[in-house]
C-alpha positions as semicolon CSV with decimal commas, in nm:
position;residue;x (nm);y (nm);z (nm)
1;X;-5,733;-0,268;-3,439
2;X;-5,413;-0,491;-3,560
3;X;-5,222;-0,159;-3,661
4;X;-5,288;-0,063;-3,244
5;X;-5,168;-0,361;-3,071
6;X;-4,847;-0,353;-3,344
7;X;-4,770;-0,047;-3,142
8;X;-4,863;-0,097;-2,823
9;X;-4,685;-0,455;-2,779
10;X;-4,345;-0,232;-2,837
11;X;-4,467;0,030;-2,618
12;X;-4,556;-0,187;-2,312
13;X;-4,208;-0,347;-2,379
14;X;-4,026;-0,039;-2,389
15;X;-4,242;0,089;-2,024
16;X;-4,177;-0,190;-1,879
17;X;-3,784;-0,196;-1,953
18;X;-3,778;0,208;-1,862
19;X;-3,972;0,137;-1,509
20;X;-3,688;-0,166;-1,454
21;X;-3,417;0,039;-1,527
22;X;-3,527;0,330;-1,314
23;X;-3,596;0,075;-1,025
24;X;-3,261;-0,069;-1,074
25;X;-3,141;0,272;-1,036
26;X;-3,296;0,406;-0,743
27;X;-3,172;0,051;-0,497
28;X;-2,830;0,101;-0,680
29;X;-2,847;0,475;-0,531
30;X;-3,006;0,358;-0,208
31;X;-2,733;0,084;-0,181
32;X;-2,471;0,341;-0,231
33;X;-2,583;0,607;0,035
34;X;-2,608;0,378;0,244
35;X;-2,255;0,221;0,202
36;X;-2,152;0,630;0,215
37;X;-2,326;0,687;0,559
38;X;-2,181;0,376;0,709
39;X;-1,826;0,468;0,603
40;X;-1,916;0,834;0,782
41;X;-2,029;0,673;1,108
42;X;-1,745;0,492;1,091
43;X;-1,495;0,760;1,050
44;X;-1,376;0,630;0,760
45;X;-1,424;0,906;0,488
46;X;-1,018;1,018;0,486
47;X;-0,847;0,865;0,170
48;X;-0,475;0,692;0,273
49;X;-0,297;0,816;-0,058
50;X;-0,364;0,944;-0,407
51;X;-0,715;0,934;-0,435
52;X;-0,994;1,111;-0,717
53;X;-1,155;1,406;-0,671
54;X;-1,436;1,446;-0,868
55;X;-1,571;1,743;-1,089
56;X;-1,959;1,731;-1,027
57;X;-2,032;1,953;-1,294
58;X;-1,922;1,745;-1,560
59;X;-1,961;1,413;-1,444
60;X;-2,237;1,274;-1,651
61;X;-2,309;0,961;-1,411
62;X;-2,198;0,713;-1,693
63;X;-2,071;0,485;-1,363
64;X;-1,780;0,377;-1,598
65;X;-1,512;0,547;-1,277
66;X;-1,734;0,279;-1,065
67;X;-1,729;-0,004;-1,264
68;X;-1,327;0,029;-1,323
69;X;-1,260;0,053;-0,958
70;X;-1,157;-0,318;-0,777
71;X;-1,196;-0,181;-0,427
72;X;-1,564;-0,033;-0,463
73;X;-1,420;0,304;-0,337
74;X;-1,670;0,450;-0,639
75;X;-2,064;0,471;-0,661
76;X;-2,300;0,638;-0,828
77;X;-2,596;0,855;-0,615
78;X;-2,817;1,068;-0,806
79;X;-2,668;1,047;-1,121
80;X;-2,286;1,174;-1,028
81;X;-1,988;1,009;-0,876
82;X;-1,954;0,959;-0,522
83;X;-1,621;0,845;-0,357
84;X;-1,797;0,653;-0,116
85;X;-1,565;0,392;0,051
86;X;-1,283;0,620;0,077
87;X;-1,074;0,406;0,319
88;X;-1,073;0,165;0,070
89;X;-0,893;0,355;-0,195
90;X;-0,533;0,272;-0,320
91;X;-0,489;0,525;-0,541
92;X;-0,430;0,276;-0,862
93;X;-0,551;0,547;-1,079
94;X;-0,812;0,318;-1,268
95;X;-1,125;0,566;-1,282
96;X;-0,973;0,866;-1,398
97;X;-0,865;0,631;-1,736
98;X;-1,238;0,521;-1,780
99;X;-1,407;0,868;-1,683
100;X;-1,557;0,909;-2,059
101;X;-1,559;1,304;-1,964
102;X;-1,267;1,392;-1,780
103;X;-1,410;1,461;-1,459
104;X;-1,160;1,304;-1,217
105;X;-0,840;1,436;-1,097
106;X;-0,615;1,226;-0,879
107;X;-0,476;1,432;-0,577
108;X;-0,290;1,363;-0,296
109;X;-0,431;1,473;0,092
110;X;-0,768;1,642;0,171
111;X;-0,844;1,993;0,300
112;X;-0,823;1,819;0,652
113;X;-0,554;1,556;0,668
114;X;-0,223;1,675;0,401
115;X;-0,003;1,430;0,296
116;X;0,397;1,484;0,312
117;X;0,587;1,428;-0,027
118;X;0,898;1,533;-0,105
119;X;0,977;1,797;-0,364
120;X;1,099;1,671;-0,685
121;X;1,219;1,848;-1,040
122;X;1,102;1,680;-1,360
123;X;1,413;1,448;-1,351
124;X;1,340;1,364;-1,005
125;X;1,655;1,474;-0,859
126;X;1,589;1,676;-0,508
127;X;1,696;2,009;-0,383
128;X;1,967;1,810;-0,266
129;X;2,219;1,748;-0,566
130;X;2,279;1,411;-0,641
131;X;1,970;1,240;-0,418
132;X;1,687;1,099;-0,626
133;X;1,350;0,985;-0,545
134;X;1,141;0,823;-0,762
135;X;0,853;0,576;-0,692
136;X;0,608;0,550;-0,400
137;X;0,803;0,759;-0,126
138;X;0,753;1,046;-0,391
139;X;0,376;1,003;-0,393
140;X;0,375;0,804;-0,689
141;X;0,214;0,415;-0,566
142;X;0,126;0,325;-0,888
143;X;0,332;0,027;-1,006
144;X;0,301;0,135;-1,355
145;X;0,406;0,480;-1,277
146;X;0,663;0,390;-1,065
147;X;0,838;0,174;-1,309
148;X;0,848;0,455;-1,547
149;X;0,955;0,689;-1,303
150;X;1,278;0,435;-1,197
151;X;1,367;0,405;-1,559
152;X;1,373;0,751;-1,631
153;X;1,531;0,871;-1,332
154;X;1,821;0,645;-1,406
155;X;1,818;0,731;-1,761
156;X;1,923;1,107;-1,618
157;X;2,170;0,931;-1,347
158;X;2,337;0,800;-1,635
159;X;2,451;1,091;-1,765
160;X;2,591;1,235;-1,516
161;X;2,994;1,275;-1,538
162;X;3,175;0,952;-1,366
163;X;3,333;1,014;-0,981
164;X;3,662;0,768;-1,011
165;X;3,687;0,837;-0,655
166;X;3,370;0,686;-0,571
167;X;3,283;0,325;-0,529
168;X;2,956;0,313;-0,680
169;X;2,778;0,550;-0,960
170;X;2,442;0,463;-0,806
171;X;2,353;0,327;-0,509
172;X;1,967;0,200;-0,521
173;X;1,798;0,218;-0,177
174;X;1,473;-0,035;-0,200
175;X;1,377;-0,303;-0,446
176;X;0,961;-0,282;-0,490
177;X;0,847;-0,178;-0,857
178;X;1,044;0,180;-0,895
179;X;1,379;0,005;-0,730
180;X;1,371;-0,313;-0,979
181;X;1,326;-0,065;-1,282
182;X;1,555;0,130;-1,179
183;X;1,874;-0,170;-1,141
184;X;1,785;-0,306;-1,465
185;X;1,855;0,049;-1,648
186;X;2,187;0,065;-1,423
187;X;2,297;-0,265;-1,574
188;X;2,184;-0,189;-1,914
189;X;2,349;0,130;-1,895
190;X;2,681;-0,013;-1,757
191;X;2,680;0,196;-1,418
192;X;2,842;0,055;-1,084
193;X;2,593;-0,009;-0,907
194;X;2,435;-0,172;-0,552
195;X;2,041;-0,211;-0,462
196;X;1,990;-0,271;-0,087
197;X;1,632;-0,349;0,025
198;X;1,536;-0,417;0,404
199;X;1,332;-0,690;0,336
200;X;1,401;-1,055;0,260
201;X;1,235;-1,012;-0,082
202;X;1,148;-0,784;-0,391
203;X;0,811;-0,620;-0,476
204;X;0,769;-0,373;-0,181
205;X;0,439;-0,289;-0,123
206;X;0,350;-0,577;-0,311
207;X;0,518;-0,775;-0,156
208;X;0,296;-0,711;0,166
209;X;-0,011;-0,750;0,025
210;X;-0,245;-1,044;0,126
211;X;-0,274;-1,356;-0,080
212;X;-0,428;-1,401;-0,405
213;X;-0,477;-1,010;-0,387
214;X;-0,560;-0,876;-0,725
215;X;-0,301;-0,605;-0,842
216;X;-0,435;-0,332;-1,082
217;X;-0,164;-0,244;-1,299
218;X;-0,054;-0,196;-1,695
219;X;0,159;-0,316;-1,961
220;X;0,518;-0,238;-1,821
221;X;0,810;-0,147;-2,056
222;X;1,125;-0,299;-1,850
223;X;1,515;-0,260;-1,951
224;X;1,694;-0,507;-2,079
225;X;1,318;-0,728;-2,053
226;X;1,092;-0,560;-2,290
227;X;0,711;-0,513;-2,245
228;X;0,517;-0,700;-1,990
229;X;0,175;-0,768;-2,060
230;X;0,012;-0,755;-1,779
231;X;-0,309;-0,552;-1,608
232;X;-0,513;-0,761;-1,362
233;X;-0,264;-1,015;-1,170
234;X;-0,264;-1,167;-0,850
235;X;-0,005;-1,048;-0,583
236;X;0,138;-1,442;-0,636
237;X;0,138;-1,406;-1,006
238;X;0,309;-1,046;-0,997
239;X;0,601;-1,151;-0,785
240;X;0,666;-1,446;-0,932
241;X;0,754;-1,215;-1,272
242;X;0,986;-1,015;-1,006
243;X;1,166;-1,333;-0,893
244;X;1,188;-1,395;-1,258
245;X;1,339;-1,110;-1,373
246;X;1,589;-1,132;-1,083
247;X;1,706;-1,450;-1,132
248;X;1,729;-1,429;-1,520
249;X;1,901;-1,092;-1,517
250;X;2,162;-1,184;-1,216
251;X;2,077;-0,834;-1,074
252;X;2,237;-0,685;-0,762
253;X;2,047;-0,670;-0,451
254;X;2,142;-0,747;-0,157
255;X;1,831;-0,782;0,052
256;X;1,776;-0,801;0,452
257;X;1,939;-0,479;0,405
258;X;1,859;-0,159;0,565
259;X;1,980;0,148;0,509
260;X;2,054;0,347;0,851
261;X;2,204;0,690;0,750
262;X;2,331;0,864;0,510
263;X;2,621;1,155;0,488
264;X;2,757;1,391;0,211
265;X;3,105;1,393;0,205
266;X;3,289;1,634;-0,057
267;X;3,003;1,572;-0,348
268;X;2,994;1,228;-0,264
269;X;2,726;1,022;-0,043
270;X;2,856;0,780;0,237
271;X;2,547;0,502;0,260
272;X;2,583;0,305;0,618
273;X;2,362;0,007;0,635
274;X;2,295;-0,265;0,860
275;X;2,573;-0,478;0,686
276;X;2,847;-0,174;0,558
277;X;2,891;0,111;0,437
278;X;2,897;0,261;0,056
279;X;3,026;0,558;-0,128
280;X;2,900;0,679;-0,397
281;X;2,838;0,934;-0,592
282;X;2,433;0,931;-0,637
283;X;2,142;0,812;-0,441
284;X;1,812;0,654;-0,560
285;X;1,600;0,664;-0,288
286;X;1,309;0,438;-0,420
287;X;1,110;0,343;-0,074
288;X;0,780;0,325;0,014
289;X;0,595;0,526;0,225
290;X;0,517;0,245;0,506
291;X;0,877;0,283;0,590
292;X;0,997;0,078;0,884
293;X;0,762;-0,122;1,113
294;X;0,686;0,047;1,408
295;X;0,818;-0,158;1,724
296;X;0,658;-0,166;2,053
297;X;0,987;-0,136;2,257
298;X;0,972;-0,382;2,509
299;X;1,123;-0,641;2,689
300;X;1,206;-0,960;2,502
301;X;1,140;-0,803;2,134
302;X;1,379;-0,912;1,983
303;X;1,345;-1,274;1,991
304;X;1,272;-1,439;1,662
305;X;0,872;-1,542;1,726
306;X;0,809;-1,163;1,710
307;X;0,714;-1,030;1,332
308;X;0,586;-0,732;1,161
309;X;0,351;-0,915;0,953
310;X;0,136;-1,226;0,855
311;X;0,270;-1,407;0,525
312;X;0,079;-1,765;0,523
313;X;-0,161;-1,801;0,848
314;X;-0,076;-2,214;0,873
315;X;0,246;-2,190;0,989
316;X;0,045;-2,067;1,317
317;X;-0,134;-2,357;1,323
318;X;-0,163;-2,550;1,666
319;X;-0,031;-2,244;1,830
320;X;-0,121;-1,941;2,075
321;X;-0,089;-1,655;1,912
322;X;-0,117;-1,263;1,993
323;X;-0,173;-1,013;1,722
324;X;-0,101;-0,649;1,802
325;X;-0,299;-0,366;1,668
326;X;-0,599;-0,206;1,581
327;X;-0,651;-0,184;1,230
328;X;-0,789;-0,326;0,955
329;X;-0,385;-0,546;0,918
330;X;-0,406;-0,707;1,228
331;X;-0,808;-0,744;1,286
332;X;-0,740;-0,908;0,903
333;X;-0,422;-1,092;1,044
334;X;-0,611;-1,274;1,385
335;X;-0,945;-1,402;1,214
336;X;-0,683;-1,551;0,922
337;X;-0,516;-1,713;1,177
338;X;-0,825;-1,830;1,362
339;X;-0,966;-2,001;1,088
340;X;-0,658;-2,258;1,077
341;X;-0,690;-2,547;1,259
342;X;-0,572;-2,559;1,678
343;X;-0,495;-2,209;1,662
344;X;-0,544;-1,970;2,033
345;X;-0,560;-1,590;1,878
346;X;-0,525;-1,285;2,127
347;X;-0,582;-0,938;1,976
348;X;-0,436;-0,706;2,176
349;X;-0,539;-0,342;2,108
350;X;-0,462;-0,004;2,353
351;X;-0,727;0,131;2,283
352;X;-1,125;0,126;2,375
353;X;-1,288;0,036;1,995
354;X;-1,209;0,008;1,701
355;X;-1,197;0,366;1,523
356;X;-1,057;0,365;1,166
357;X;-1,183;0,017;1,029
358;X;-1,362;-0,157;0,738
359;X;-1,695;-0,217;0,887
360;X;-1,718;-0,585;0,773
361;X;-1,397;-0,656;0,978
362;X;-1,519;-0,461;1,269
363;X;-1,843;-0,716;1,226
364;X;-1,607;-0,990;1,162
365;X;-1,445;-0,967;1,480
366;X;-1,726;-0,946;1,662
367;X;-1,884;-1,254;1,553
368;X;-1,525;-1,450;1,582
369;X;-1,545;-1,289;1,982
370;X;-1,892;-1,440;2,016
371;X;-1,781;-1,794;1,893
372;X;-1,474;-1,758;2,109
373;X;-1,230;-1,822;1,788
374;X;-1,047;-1,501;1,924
375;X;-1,018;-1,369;2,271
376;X;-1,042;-0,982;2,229
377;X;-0,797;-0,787;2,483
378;X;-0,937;-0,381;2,421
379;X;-0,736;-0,113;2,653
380;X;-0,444;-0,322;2,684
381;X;-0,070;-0,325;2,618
382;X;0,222;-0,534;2,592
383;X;0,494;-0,520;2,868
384;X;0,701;-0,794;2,829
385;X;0,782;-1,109;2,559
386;X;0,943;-1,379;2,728
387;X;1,009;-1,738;2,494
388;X;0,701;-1,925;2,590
389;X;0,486;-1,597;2,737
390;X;0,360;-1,250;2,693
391;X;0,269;-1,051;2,964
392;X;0,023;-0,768;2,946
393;X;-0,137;-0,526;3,081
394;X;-0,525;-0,517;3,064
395;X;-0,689;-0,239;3,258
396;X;-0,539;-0,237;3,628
397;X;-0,439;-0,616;3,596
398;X;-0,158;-0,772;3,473
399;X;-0,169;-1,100;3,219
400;X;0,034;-1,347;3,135
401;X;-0,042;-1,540;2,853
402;X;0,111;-1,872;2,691
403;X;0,263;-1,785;2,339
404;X;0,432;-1,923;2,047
405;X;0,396;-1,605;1,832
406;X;0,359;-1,243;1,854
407;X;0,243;-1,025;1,503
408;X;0,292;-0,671;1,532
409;X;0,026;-0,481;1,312
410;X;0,159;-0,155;1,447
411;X;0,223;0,067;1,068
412;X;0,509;0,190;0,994
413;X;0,747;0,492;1,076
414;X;0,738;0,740;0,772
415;X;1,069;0,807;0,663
416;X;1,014;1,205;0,685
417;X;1,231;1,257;0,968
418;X;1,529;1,095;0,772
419;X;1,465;1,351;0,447
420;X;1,438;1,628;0,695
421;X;1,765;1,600;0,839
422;X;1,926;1,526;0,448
423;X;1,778;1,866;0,390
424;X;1,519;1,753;0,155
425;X;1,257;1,976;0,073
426;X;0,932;1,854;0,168
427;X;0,585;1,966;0,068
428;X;0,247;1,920;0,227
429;X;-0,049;1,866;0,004
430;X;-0,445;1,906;0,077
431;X;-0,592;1,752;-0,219
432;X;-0,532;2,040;-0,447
């Protein structure tokens, strides 16, 4: 009789432990279908960038892809891989490294929405001779990659013959991750060269990122720095290493620059900016895809309380504000500002709901409308900015609203016209 229960103690353990785990399984499945139909009903099932695509025949369902992703883009459903936030995807590249099989690919576009990149040899010099592009405007938003891909596409620059009758060797053309890299080989390598970057700060992307958003990354290998040791940092953390490196290493940016046009002139480039001109005899182009912010073009734009973006919420406190837009930026931007103190939020969207948002933030905003912490404007557009007004229009009426502040949540305007007319090659993928 003792010799039975010695084995059926373990065995009841053991049952009991399977029957857990398989329970556990099954509401971590259920949990995860149902986070896959919302994102459907929601129309958000279209990846923004480089996102994995997922071999079903060798995924073993290990949920390792899952567990390394920060945005919860990954899940598990019946044993394989599902990508089942898609929207929520930034392409950091994290669950093809822990896929214990290789059975992700990262690719960039789907069968139904392709995605513009320009072409690119190995050294990532264009069709064009002499133009570059290296970083995120060549499909490449990875800050790790992009680093490498500034460093090495100055390491060809640099050995290139010298143009005497140039000003500059290199002229850099935006200062986020691939731009940075890419002036501190310059300088190491002794080249003439200028960065110019539209904003009023390094760290592109980055530098748009909400606070105390966690940046996926890896150990960087930086000229004239060394390695940086880095692999989950906040977005404060991460730019304060930028501001570092700029200040220690004296480099030459000149920011609240943007470039405007640029024209070949007998091998040369002539770069017009917003401040000048340069010539010179090579062009990094090392943008991001967001490219400029898209303006509304009204009356009374242009005056200062009108930005393209929310930094730190309490400067609006006290205030009437009116974000513009209908994505997940500016519903994000007028509950941040709503939850300071004194604050009078408008959202001001053209058009009748809210299509291509995160769920939560579509819930979010709902809630905030109920407890009247933002007044919620669908179906209507701005007309005119005046110092101490907006005016709108909101179905057949027109409003006019007191304001302090206007934040334009518009997107950008992809700089694919502008490669176009340089005669860039550019190719259209769909995911393959």
């Amino acid at each position: 009789m003792d010799h039975l229960i010695y084995y059926a103690v373990p065995a009841a353990i053991a049952a009991t432990a399977i029957v857990w785990h398989t329970r556990s399984k099954a509401r971590h499945y259920a949990a995860n279908a149902a986070a896959l139909k919302e994102a459907a009903e929601a129309g958000l099932t279209e990846p923004p960038t480089l996102h994995p695509v997922l071999d079903l025949s060798a995924c073993m369902g290990s949920g390792a892809c899952a567990r390394a992703c920060p945005e919860h883009a990954l899940g598990i459903i019946k044993g394989k891989a599902v990508l089942i936030n898609a929207a929520h995807c930034i392409g950091h590249g994290a669950c093809a490294t822990a896929c214990p099989v290789g059975a992700i690919k990262l690719v960039f576009g789907t069968a139904r929405r392709g995605i513009e990149i320009p072409k690119v040899n190995p050294n990532f010099e264009t069709n064009v001779p002499g133009m570059y592009i290296a970083g995120e405007l060549g499909g490449m938003g990875l800050i790790r990659k992009a680093v490498e891909q500034g460093k090495q596409a100055m390491a060809t620059i640099a050995k290139l013959p010298r143009k005497d009758d140039a000003e500059y060797d290199v002229v850099i053309v935006g200062a986020g991750p691939a731009g940075i890299t890419a002036s501190l080989a310059a300088k190491e390598k002794g080249l003439r060269y200028v960065t110019i970057e539209q904003e009023d700060s390094l760290g592109g992307t980055t530098y748009h990122y909400p606070r105390n958003k966690i940046v996926m990354t890896a150990p960087m290998d930086l000229p004239l720095v060394g390695k940086i040791k880095v692999r989950e940092i906040s977005k404060e953390a991460l730019m304060k290493i930028w501001l570092g490196i700029l200040k220690e290493q004296q480099l030459n940016i000149r920011f609240n620059e943007r470039m405007v046009d640029i024209v070949s002139e007998d091998g040369r480039f002539l770069l017009h900016s917003s401040k000048g001109s340069y010539k010179t005899a090579v062009v990094l182009l090392a943008i991001g895809r967001r490219g400029t912010p898209r303006k509304l073009g009204v009356e009374g734009e242009e005056h200062p309380k009108v930005v393209y973006r929310l930094i730190e919420p309490d400067q609006y406190r006290d205030s009437h504000v009116l974000v513009v837009g209908g994505g997940d930026s500016a519903l994000e931007a007028a509950l941040d500002i709503a939850a300071e103190p004194g604050t009078q939020v408008t959202l001001s969207y053209r058009g009748n709901a809210f299509g291509r948002v995160k769920p939560k933030n579509r819930v979010r905003i709902e809630e905030a409308k109920a407890r009247k912490e933002i007044h919620l404007m669908l179906e209507s557009q701005v007309k005119v900015i005046t110092p101490g007004k907006v005016v709108l229009e909101y179905g057949k009426e027109t409003v006019e609203l007191d304001n302090h502040a206007v934040i334009v949540c518009a997107g950008g305007e992809l700089p694919t016209p502008f490669l176009k007319k340089m005669g860039i090659a550019v190719e259209a993928h769909y995911g393959e």
